[in-house]
N, CA, C and O atoms as a DFTB+ gen file, in Angstrom:
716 C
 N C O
     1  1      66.808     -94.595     -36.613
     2  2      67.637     -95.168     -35.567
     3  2      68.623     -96.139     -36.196
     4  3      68.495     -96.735     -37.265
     5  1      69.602     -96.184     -35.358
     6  2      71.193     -97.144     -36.062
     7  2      71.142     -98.055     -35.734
     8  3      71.022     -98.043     -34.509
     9  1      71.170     -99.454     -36.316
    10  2      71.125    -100.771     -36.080
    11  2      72.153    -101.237     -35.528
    12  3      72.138    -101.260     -36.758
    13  1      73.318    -101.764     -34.823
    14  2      74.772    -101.865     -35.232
    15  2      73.991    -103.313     -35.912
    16  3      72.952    -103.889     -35.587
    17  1      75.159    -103.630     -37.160
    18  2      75.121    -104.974     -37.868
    19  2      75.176    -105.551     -37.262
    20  3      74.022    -105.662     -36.850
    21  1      75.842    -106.250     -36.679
    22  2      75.598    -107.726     -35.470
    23  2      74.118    -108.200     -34.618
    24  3      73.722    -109.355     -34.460
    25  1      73.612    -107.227     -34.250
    26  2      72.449    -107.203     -33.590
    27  2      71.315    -107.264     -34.832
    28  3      70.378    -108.034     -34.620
    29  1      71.308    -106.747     -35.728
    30  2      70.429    -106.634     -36.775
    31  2      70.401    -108.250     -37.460
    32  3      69.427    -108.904     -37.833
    33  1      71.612    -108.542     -37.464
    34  2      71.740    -109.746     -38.070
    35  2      70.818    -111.020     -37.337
    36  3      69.965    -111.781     -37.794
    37  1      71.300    -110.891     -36.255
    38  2      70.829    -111.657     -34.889
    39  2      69.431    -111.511     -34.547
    40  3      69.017    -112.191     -33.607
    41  1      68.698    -110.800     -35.104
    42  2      67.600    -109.918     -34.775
    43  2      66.980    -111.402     -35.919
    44  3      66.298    -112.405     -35.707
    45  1      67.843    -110.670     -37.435
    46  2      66.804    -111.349     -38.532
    47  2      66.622    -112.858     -38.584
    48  3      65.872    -113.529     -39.293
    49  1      67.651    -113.281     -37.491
    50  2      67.680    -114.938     -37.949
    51  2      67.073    -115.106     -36.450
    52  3      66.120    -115.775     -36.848
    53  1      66.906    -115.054     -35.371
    54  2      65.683    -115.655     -34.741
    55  2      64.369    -115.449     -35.033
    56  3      63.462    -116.016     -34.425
    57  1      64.108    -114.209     -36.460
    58  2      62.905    -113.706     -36.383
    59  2      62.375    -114.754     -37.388
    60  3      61.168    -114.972     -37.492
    61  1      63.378    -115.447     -38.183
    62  2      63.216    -116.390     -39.366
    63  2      63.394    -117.859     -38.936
    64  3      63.375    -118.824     -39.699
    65  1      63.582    -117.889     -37.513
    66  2      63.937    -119.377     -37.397
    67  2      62.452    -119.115     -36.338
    68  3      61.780    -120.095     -36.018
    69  1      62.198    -118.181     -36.027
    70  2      60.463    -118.408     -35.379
    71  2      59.541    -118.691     -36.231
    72  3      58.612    -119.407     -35.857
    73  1      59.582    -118.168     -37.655
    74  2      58.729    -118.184     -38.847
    75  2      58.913    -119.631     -38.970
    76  3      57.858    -120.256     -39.074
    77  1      60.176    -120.435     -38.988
    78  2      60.096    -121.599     -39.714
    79  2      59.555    -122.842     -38.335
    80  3      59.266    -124.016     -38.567
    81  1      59.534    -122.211     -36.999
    82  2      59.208    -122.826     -35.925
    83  2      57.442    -123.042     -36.079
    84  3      56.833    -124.081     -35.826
    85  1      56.836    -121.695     -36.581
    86  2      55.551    -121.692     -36.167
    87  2      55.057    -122.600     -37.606
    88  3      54.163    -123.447     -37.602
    89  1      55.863    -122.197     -38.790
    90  2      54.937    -122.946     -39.904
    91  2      54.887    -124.504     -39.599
    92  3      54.306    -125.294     -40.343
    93  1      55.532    -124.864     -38.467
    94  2      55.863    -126.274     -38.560
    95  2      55.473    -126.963     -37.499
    96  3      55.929    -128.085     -37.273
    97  1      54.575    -126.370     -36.712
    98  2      53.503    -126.917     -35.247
    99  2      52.747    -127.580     -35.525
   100  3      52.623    -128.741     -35.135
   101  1      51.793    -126.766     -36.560
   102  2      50.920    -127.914     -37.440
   103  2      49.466    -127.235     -36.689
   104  3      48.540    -128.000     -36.416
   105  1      49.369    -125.856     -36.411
   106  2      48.432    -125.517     -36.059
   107  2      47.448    -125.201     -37.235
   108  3      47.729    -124.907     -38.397
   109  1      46.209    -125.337     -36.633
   110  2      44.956    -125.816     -37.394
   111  2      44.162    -124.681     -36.890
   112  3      44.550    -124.357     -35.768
   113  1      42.924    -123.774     -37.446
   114  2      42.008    -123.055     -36.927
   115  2      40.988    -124.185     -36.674
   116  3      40.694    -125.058     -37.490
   117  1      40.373    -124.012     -35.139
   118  2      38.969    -125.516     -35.235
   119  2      38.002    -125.403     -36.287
   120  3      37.417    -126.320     -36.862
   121  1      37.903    -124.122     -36.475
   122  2      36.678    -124.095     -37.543
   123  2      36.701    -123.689     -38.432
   124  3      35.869    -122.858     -38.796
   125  1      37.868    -124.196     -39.304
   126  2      37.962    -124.366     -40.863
   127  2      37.625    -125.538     -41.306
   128  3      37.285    -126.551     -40.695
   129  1      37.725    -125.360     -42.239
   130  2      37.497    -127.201     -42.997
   131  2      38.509    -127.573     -43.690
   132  3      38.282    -128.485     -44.486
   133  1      39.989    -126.995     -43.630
   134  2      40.997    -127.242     -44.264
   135  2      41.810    -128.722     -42.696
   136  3      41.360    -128.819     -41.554
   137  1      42.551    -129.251     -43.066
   138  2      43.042    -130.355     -42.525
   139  2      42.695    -131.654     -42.122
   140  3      42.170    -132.256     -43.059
   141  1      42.792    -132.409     -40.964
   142  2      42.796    -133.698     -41.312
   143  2      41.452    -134.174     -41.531
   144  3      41.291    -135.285     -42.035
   145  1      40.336    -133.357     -41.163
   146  2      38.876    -134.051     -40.980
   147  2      37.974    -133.769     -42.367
   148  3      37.013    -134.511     -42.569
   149  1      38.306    -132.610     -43.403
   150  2      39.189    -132.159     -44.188
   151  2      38.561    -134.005     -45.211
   152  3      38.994    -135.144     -45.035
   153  1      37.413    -133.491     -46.229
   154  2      36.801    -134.780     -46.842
   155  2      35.801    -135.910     -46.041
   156  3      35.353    -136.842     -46.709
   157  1      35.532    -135.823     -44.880
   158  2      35.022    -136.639     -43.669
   159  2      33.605    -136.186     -43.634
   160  3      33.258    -135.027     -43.862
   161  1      32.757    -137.231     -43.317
   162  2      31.264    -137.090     -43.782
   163  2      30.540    -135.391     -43.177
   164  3      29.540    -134.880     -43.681
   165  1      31.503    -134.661     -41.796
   166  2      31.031    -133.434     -41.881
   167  2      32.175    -132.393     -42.243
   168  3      33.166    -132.336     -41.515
   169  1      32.073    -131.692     -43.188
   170  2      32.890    -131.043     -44.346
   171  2      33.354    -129.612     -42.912
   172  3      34.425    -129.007     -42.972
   173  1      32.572    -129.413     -42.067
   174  2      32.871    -128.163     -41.109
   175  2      31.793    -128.516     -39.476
   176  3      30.913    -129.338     -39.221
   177  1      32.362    -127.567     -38.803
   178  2      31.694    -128.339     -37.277
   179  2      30.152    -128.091     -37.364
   180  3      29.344    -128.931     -36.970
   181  1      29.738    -126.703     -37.988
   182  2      28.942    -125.955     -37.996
   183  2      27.565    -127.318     -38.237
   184  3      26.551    -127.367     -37.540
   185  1      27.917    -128.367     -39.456
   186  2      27.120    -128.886     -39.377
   187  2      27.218    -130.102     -38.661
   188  3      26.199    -130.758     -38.446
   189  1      28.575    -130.563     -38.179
   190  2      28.483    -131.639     -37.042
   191  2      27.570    -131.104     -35.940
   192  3      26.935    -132.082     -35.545
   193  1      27.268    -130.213     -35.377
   194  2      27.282    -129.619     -34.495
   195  2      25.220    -129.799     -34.434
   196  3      24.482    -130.191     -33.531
   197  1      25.026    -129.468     -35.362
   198  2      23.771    -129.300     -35.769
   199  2      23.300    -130.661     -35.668
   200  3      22.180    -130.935     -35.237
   201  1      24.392    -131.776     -36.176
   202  2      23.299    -133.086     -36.187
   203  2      23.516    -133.730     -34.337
   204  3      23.367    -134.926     -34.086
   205  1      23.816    -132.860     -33.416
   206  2      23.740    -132.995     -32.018
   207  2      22.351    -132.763     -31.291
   208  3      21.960    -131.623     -31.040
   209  1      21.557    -134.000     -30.934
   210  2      20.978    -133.098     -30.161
   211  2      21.006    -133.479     -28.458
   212  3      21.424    -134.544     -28.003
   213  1      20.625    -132.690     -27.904
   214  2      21.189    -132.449     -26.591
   215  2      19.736    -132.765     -25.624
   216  3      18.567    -132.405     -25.761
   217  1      20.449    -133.625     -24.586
   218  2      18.795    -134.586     -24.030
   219  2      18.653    -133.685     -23.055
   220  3      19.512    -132.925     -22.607
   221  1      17.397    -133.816     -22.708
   222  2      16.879    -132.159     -21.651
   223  2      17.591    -132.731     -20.514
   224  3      18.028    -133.880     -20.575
   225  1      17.777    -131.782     -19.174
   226  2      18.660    -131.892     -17.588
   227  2      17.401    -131.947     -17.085
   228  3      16.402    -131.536     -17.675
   229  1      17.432    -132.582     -15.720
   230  2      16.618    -132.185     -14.511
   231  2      15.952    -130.844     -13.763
   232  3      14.763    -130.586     -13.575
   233  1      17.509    -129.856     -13.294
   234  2      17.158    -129.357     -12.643
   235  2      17.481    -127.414     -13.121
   236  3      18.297    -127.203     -14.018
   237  1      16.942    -126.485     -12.599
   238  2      17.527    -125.073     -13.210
   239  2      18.476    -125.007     -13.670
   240  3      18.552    -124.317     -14.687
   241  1      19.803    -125.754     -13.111
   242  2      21.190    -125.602     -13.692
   243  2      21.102    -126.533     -14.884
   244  3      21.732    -126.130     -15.862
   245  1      20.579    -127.480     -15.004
   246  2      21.179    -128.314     -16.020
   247  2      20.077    -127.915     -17.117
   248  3      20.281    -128.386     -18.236
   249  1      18.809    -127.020     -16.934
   250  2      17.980    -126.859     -17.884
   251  2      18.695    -125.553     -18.648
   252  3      18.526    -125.197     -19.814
   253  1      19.453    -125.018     -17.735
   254  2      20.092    -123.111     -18.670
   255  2      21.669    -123.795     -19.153
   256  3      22.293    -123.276     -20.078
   257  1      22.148    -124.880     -18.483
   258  2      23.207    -125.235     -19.315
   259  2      22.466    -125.919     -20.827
   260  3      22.714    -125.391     -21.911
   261  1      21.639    -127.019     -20.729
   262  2      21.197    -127.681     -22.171
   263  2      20.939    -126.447     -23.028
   264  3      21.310    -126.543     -24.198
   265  1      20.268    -125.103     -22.584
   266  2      19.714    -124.108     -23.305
   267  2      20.961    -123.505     -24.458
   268  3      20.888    -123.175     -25.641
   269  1      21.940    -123.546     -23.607
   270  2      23.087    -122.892     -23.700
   271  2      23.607    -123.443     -24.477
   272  3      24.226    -122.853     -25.363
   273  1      23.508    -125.070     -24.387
   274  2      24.271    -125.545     -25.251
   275  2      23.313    -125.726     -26.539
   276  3      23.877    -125.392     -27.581
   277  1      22.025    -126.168     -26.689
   278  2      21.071    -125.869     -27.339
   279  2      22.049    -124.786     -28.772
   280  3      22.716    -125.076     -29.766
   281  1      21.638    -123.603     -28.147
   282  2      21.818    -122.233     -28.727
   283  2      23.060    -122.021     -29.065
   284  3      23.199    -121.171     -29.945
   285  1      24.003    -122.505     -28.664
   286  2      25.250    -122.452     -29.216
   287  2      25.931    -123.332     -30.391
   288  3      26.784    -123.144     -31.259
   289  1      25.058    -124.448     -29.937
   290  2      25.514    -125.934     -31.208
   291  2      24.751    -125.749     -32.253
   292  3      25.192    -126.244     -33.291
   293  1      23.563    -125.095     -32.337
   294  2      22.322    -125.433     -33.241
   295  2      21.860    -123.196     -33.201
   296  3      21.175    -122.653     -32.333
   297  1      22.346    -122.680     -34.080
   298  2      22.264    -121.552     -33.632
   299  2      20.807    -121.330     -35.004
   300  3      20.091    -120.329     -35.018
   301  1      20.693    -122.293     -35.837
   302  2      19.963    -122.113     -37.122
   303  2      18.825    -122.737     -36.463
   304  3      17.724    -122.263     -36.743
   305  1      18.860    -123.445     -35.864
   306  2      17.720    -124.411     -35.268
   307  2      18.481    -125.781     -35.337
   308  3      19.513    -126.129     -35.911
   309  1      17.353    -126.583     -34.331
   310  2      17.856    -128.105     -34.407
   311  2      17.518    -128.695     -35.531
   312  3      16.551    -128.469     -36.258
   313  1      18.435    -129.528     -35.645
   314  2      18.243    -130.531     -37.201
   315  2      17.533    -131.509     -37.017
   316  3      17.674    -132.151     -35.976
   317  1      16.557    -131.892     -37.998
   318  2      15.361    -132.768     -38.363
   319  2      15.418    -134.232     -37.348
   320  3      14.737    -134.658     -36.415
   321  1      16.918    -134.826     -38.285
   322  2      17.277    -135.931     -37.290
   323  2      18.851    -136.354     -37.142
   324  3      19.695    -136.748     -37.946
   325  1      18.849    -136.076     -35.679
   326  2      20.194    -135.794     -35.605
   327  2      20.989    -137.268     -35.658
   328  3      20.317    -138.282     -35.843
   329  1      22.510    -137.360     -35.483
   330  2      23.292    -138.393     -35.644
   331  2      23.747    -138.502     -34.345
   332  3      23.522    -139.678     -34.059
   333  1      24.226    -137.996     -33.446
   334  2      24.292    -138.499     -32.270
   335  2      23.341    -137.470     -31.034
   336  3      22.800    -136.418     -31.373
   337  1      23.280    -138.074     -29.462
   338  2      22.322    -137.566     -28.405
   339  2      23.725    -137.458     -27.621
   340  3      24.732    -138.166     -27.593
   341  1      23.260    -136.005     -26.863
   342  2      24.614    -135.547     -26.102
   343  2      23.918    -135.583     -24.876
   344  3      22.838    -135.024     -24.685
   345  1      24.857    -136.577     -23.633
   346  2      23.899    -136.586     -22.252
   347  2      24.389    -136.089     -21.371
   348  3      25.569    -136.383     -21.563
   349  1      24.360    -135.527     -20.506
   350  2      24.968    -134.640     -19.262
   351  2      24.259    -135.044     -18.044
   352  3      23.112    -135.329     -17.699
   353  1      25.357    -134.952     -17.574
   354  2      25.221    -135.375     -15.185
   355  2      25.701    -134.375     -14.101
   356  3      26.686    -134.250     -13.372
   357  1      25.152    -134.068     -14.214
   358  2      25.463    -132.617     -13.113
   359  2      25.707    -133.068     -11.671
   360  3      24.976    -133.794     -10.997
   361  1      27.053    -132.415     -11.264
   362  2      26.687    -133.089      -9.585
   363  2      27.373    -131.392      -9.170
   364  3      28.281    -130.831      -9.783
   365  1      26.662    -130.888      -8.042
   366  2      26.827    -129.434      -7.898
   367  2      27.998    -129.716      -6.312
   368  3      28.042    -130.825      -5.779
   369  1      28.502    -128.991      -5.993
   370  2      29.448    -128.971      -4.926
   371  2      29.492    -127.788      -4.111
   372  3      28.701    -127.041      -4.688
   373  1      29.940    -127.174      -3.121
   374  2      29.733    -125.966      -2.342
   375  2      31.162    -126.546      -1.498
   376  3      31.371    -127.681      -1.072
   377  1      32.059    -125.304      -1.433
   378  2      33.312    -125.362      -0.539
   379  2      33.179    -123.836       0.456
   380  3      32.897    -122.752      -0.055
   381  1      33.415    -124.011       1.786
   382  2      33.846    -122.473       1.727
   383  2      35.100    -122.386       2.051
   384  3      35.275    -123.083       3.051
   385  1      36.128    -121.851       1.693
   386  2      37.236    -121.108       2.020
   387  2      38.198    -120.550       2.470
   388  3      39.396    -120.813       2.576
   389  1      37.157    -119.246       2.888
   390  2      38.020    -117.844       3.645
   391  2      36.831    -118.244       4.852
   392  3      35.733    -118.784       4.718
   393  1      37.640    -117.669       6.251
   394  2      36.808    -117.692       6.991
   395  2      37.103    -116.266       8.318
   396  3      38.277    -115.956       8.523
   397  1      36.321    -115.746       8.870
   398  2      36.467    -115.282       9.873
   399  2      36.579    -115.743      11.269
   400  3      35.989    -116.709      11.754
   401  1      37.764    -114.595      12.123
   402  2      37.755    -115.233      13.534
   403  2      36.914    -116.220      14.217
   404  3      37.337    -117.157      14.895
   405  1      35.132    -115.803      13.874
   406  2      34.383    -116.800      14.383
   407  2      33.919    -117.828      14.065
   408  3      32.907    -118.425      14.430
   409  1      35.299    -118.218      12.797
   410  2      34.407    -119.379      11.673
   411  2      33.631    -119.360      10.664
   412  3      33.457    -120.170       9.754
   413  1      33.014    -118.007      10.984
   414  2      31.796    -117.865       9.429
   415  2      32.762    -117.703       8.322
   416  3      33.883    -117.206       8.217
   417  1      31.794    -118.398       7.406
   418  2      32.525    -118.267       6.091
   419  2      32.328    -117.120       5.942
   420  3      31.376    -116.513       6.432
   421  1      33.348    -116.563       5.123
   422  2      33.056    -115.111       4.271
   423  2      33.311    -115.240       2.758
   424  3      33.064    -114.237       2.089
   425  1      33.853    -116.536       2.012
   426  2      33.754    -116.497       0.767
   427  2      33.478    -118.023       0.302
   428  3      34.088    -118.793       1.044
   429  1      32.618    -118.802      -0.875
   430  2      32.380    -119.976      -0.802
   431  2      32.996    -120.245      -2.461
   432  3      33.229    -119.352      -3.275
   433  1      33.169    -121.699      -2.669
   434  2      33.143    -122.043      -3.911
   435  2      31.870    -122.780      -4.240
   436  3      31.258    -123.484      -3.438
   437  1      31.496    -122.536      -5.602
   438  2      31.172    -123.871      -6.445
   439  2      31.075    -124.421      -7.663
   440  3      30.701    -123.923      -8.725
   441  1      31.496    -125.627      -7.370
   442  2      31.706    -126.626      -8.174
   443  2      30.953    -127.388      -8.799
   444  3      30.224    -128.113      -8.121
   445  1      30.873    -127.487     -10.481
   446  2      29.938    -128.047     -10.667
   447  2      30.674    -129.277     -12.063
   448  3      31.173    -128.731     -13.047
   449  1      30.667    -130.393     -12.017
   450  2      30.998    -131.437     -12.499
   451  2      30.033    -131.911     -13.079
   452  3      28.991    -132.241     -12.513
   453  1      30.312    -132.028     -14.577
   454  2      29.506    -132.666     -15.524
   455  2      30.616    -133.677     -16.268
   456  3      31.837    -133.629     -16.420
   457  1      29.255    -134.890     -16.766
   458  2      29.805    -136.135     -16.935
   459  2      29.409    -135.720     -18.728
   460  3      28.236    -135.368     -18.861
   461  1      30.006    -135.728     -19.667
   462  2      29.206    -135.739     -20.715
   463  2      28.960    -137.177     -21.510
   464  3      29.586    -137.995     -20.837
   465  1      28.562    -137.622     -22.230
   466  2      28.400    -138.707     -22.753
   467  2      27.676    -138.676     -24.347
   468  3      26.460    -138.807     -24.486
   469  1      28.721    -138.460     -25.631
   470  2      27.957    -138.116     -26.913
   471  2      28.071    -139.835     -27.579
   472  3      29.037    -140.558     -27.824
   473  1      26.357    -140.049     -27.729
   474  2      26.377    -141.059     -27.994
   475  2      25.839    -141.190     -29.700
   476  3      25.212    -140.253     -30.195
   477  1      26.198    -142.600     -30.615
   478  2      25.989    -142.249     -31.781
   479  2      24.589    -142.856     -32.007
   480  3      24.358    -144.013     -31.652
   481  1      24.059    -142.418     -32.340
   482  2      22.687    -143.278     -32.642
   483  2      22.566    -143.841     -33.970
   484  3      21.433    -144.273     -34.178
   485  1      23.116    -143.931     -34.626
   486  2      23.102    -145.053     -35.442
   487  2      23.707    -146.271     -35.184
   488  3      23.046    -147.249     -35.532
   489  1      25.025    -146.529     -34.554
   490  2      25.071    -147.217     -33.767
   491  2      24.849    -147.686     -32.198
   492  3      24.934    -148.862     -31.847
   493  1      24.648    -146.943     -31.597
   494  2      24.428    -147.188     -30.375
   495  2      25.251    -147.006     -29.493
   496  3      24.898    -146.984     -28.314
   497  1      26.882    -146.786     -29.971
   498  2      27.706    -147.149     -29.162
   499  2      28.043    -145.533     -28.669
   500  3      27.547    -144.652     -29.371
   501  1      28.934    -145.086     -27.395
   502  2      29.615    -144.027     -26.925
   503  2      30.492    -143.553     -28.277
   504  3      31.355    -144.148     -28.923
   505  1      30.071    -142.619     -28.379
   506  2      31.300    -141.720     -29.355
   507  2      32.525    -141.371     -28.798
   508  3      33.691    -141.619     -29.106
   509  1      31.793    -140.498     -27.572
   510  2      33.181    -139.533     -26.715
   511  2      31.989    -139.723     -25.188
   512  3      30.777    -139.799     -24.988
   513  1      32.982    -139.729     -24.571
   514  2      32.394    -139.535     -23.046
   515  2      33.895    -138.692     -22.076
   516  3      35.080    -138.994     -21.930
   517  1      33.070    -137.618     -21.624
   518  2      34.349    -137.193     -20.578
   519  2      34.191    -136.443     -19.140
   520  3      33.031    -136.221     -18.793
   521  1      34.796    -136.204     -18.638
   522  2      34.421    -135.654     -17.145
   523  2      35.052    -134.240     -17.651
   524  3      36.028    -134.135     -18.394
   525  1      34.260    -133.133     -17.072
   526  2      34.657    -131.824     -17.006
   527  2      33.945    -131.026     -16.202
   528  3      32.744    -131.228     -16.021
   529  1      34.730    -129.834     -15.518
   530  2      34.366    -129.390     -14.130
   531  2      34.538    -127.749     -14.760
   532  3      35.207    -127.366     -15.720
   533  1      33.587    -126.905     -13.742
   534  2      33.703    -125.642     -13.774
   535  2      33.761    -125.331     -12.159
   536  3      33.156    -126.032     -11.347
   537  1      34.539    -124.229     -11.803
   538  2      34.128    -123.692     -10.881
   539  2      34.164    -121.868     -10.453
   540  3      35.091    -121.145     -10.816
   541  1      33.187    -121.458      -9.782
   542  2      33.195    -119.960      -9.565
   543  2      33.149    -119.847      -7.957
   544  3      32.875    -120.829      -7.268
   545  1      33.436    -118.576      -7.406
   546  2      33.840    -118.253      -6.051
   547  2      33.109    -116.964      -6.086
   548  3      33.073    -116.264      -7.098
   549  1      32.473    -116.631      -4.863
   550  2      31.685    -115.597      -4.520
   551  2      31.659    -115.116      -2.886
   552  3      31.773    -115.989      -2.026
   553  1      31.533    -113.966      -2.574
   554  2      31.636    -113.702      -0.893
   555  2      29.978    -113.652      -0.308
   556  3      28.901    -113.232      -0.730
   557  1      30.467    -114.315       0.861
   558  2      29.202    -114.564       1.434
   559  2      29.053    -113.077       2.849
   560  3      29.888    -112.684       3.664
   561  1      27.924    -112.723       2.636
   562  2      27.503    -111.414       3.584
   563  2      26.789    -112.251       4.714
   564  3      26.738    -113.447       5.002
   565  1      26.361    -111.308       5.127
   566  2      25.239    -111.363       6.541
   567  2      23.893    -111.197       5.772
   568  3      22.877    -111.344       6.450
   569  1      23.725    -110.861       4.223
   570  2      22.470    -111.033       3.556
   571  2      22.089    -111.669       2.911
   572  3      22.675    -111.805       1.837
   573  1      20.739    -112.524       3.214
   574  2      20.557    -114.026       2.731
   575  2      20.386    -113.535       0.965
   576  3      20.842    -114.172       0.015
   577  1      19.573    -112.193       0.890
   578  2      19.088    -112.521      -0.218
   579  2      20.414    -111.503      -1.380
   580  3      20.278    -111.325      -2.591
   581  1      21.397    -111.085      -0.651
   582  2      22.584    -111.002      -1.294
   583  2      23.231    -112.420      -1.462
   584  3      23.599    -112.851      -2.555
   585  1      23.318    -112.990      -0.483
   586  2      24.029    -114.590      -0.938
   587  2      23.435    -115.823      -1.502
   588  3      23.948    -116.921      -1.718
   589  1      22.124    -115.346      -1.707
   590  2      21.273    -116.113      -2.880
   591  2      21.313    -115.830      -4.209
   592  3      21.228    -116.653      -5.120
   593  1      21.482    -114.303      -4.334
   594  2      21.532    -113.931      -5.632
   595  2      22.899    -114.118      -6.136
   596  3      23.010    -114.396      -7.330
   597  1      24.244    -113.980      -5.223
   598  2      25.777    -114.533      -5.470
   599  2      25.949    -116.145      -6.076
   600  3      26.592    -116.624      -7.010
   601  1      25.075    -116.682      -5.094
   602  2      25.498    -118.049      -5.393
   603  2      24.680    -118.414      -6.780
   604  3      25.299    -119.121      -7.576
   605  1      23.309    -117.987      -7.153
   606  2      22.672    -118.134      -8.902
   607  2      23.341    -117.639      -9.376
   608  3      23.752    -118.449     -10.207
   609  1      24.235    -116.115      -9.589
   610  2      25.007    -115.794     -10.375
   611  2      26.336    -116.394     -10.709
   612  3      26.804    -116.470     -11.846
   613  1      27.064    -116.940      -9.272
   614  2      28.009    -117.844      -9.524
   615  2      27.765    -119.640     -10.177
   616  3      28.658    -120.426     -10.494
   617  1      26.310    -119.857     -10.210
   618  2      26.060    -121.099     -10.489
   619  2      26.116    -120.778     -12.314
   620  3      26.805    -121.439     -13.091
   621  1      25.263    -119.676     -12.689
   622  2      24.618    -119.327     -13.951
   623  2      26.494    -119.384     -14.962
   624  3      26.835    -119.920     -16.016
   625  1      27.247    -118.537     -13.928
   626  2      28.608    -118.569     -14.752
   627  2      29.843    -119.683     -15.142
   628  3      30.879    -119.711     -15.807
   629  1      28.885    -120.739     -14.125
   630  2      29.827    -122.268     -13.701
   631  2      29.149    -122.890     -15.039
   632  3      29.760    -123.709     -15.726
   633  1      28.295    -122.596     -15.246
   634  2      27.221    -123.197     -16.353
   635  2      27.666    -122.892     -17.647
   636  3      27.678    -123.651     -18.616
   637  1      28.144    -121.360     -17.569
   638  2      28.532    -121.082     -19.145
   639  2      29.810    -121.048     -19.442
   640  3      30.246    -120.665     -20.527
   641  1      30.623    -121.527     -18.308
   642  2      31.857    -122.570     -18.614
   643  2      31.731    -123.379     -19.028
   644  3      32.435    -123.576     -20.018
   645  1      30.851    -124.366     -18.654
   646  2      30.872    -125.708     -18.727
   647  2      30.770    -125.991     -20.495
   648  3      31.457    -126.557     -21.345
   649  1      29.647    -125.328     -20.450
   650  2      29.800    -124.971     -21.983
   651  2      30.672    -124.411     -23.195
   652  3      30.788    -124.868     -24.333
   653  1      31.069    -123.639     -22.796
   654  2      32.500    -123.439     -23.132
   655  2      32.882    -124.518     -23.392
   656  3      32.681    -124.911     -24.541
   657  1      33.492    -125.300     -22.549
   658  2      34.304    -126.836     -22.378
   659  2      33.898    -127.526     -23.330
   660  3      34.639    -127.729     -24.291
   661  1      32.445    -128.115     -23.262
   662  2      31.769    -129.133     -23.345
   663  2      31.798    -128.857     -24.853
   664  3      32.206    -129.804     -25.524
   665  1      31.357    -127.472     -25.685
   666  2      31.577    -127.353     -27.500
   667  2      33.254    -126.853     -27.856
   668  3      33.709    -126.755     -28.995
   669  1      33.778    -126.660     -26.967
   670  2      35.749    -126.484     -26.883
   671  2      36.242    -128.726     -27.186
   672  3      37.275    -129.176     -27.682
   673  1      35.276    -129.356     -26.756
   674  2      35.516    -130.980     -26.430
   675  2      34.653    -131.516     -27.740
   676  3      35.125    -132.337     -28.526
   677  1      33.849    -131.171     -27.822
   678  2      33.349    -131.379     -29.266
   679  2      33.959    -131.284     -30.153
   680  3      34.490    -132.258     -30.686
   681  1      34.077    -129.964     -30.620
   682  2      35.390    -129.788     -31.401
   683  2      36.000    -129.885     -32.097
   684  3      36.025    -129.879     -33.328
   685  1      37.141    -130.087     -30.625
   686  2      38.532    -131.483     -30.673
   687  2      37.343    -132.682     -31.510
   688  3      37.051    -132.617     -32.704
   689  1      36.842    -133.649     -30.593
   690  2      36.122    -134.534     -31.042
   691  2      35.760    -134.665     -32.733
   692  3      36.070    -135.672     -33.369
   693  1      35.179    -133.694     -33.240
   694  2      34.707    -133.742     -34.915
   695  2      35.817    -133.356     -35.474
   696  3      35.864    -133.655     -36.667
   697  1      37.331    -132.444     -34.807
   698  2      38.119    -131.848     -35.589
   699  2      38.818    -133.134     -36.246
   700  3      39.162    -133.080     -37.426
   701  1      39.104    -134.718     -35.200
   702  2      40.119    -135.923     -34.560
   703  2      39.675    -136.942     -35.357
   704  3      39.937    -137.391     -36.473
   705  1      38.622    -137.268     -34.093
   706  2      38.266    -138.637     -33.698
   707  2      37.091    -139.180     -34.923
   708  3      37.081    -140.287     -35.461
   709  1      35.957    -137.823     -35.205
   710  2      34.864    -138.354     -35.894
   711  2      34.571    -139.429     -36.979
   712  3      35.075    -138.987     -38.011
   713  1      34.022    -140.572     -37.218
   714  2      34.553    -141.169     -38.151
   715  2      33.874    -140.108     -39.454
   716  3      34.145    -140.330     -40.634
């Protein structure tokens, strides 16, 4: 196929002024050990991550979120003795929505808001503390034990957001802030 020159030209110099755009963002992969954290007492997250340990929840939701996070931070096992305790506050929420002519709901939200709080235990003091929210949406039937099993499945998936978040905030945290 025929280029005309003008367009080709035009072609090569935004394609080279994007090259010189992206080398110069200053983007970082989180889980390398190349950049600023990069010499800092944890050399990669893998083992920040490990010296976390995570204080048990109360209730079903907050026991399959700790699990979660458990298994995701510490995939080798938990470490002997860790450097900081990660604490979580669950407050669960229910919205409904959509509704029919007679008012019944027909689709609900929920919301589930966790407080995190990674504290250092050698000193004592807050490391990172932050608020972060998940939420999932599900339709509600005329069957209880269809809209029981909707709303655990929508709780179970609010949960493995949260998580998401909560080692997405970490992270940041060991990539930044860590001393």
């Amino acid at each position: 196929m025929h280029c005309p020159p003008l367009l080709a030209r035009s072609c090569a110099r935004i394609t080279l002024l994007l090259a010189f755009l992206l080398a110069g963002c200053g983007f970082q992969p989180i889980y390398g050990t190349n950049g600023p954290a990069a010499g800092t007492a944890f050399e990669d997250l893998t083992e920040a991550f490990a010296g976390i340990d995570v204080a048990p929840m109360r209730d079903r939701v907050g026991q399959k979120l700790r699990n979660d996070l458990v298994s995701t931070l510490t995939p080798r096992g938990e470490a002997g003795t860790p450097r900081y305790s990660l604490q979580m506050e669950l407050k669960e929420r229910f919205e409904g929505y959509a509704f029919r002519e007679d008012r019944a709901i027909t689709r609900q939200r929920l919301q589930l808001d966790a407080r995190m709080v990674l504290v250092d235990l050698e000193s004592g003091e807050i490391a990172l503390s932050d608020d972060l929210s998940a939420w999932m949406a599900y339709d509600v039937v005329q069957s209880d034990f269809a809209n029981l099993s909707a709303e655990r499945d929508a709780r179970d998936r609010a949960a493995a957001q949260l998580v998401d978040k909560v080692v997405a905030r970490l992270a940041r945290y060991f990539r930044r802030d860590a001393p």
